[in-house]
C-alpha positions in Angstrom: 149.4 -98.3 61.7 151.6 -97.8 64.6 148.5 -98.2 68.0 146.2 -96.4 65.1 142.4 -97.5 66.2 139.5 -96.0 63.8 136.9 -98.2 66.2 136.2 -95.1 68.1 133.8 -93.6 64.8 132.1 -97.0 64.6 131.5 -96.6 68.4 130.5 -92.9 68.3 127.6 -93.1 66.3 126.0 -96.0 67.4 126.2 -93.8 71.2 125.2 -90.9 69.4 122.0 -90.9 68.3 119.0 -94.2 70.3 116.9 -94.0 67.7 119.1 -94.8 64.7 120.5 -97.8 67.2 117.1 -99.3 67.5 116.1 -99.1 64.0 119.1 -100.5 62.3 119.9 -102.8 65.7 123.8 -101.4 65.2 125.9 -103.0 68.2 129.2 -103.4 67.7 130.8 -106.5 67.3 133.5 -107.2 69.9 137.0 -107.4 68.5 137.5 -110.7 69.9 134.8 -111.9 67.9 136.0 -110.4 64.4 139.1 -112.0 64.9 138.0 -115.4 65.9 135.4 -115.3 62.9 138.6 -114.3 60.6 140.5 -116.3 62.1 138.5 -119.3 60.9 137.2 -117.8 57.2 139.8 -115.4 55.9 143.0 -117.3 57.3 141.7 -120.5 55.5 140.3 -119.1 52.4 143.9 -117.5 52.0 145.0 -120.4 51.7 142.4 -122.2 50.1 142.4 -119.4 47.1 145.6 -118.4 46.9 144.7 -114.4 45.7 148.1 -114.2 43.7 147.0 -117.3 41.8 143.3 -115.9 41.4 144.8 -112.8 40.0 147.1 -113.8 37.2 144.0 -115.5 35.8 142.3 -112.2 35.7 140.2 -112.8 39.1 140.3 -111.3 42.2 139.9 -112.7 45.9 137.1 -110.8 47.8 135.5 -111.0 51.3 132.0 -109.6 51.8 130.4 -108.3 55.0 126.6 -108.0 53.2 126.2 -105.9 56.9 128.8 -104.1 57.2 127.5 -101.3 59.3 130.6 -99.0 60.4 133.0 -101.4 58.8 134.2 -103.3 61.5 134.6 -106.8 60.0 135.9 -105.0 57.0 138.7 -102.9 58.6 139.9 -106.3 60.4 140.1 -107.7 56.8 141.5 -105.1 55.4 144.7 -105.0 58.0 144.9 -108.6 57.4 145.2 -108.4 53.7 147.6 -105.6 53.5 149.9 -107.2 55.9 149.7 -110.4 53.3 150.7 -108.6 50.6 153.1 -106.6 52.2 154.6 -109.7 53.7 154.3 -113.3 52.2 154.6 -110.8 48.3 157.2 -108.2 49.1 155.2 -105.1 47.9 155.1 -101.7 49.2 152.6 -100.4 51.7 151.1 -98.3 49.5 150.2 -101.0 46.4 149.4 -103.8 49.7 146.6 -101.1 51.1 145.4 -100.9 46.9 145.5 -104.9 46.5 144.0 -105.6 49.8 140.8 -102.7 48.9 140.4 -104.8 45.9 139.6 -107.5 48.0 137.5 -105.6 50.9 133.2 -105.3 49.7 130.6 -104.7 52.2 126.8 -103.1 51.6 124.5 -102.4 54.4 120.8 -101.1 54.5 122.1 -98.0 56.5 124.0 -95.4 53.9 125.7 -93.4 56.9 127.2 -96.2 58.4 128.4 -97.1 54.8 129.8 -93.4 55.0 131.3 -94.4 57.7 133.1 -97.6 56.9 134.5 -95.8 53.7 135.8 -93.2 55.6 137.4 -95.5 58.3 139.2 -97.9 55.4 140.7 -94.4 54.5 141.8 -92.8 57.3 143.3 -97.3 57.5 145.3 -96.5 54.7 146.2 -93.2 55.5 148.1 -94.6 59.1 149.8 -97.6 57.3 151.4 -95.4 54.3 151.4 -92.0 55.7 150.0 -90.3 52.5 147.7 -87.7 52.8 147.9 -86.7 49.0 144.2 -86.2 48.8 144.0 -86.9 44.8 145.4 -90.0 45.4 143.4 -91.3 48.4 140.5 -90.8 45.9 141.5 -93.0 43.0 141.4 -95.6 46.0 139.3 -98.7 45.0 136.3 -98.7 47.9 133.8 -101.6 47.1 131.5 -100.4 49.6 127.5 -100.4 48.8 124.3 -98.7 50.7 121.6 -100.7 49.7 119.3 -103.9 51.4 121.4 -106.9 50.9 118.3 -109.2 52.1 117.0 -108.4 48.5 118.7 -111.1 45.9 119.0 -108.3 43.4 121.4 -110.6 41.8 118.7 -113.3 41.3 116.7 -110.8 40.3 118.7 -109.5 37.3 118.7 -113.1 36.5 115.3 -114.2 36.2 113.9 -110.6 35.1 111.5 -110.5 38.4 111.0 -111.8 42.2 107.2 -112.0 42.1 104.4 -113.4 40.3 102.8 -110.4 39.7 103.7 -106.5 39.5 107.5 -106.7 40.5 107.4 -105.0 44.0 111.3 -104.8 43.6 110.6 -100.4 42.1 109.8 -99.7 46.1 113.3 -100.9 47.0 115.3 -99.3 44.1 115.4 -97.6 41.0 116.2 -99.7 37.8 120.0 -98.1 37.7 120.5 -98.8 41.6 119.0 -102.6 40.9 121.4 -103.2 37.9 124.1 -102.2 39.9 123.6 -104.1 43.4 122.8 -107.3 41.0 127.3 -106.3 39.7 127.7 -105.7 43.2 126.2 -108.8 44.5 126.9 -111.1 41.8 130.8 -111.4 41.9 132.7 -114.2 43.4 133.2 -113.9 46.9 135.3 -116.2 48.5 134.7 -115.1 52.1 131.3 -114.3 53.5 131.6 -112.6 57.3 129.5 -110.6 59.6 126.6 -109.8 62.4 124.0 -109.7 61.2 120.8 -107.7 63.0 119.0 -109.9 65.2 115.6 -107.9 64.7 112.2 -108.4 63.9 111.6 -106.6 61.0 109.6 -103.7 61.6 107.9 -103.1 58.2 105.2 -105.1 57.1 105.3 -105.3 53.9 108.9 -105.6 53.6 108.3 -109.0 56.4 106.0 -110.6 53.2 108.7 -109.7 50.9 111.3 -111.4 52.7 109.3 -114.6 52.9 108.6 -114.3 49.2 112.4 -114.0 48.6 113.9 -116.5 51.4 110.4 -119.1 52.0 112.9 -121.5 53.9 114.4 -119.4 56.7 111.3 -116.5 56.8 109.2 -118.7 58.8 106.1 -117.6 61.0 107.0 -114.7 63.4 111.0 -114.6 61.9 113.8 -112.9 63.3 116.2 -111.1 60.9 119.3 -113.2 61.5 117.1 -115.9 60.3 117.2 -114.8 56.5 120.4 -113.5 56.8 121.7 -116.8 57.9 120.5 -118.3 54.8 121.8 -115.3 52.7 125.4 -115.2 53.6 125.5 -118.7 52.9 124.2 -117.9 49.3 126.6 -115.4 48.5 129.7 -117.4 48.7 130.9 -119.1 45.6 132.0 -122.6 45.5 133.6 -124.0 48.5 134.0 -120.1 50.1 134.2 -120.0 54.2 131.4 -118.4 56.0 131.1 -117.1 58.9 128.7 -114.9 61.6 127.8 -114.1 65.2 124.1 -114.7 65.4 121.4 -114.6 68.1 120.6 -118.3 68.8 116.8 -117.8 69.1 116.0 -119.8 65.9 117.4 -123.0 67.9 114.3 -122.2 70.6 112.0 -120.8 68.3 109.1 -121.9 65.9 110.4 -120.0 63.2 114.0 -122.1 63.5 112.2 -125.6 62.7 112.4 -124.7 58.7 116.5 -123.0 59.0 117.7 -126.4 60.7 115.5 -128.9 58.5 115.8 -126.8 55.3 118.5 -124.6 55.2 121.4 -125.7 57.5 120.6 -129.2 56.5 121.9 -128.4 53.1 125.3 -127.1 54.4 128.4 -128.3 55.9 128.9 -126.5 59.3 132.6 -126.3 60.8 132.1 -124.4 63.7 129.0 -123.3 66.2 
């Protein structure tokens, strides 16, 4: 839209409320760093992918923020893909805002940011077309998820269960909410981005499930970026462009020994 900015929700509730900041580490990422990171994931896999292609075989091109938190990552993507449509395809605002949704998932463990985010991607579409029709903002396709993307509920779904014994997975979700964050989760995604919380995590018990799901990167006294580092990589399909801002405390710390040796090891890295 014409100097529309929807950053300012993103920004007002991670200064609105300390406690909510702490517990779901929300910062911000700095616009500069959204682009660069697009710049070198979504502009390639554009190209790589070639989303017009995808879609006359009956696939679609998607990017994933698995932390989305307000949705910036996603709004960036979002702008991007609308003005591809709009521009290199010739189609109207209106279907390039519906094509580039298609494209546009994120989840995050927080369901008000996720509020957020959906909210923001709207009020997106509403300053590029104009349209305020609220019926037809509805129908809008929002791919857009509350739920613990550190949980492979699509390796789950899978192999049946996570653990050896009684499958701990019923604290996390109920068996509707698991079956559909394993469809979330399991689609193609040709674009993994995002920033990830650098945390320890807080609970316990969800620490030991973490190691039980990600052994390689949940090492001793792990930070959170650890495991996520691993799981973004996971969730691309073949040959998909990754990308992150990350705390580099793994590269001083015990815990890091097992995500360079076993995990990054495994992986061909572009760009630190």
């Amino acid at each position: 839209g014409d100097g529309f900015d929807s950053r300012f929700l993103g920004d007002l509730y991670q200064d609105l409320d300390a406690d909510i900041r702490k517990r779901y580490a929300l910062l911000q990422t700095p616009r500069f760093v959204e682009e660069y990171i697009l710049d070198h994931t979504l502009t390639p896999a554009l190209a790589e992918f070639d989303p017009e292609a995808l879609r006359t075989k009956g696939e679609r091109f998607r990017l994933l923020d698995p932390t989305c938190g307000s949705g910036h990552f996603l709004i960036g993507a979002f702008q991007r893909l609308a003005d591809y449509w709009r521009d290199r395809h010739g189609l109207s605002e209106w279907a390039a805002c519906e094509r580039a949704l298609e494209s546009v998932w994120g989840c995050d463990i927080n369901p008000h940011a996720v509020d957020i985010a959906d909210f923001r991607l709207l009020l997106e579409v509403v300053a590029r077309t104009g349209v305020k029709d609220l019926a037809l903002l509805a129908e809008l396709p929002l791919n857009l998820r509350a739920m613990d993307s550190l949980v492979p509920w699509e390796r789950a779904a899978k192999q049946g269960k996570l653990f050896p014994a009684k499958d701990r997975l019923d604290a996390y979700a109920t068996p509707k909410q698991r079956s559909e964050n394993a469809a979330f989760l399991g689609q193609d995604f040709h674009v993994v981005v995002g920033n990830p919380p650098y945390i320890q995590p807080k609970d316990d018990g969800k620490a030991d499930d973490y190691r039980a799901f990600w052994p390689n990167s949940c090492f001793k006294e792990f930070c959170l970026n650890a495991p996520f580092l691993e799981r973004f990589l996971s969730l691309g399909c073949v040959s998909a462009f990754t990308g992150q801002i990350t705390a580099n405390n793994f590269v001083k710390r015990a815990f890091g020994k097992s995500v360079l040796s076993k995990v990054l090891s495994k992986w061909k890295t572009t760009a630190i």
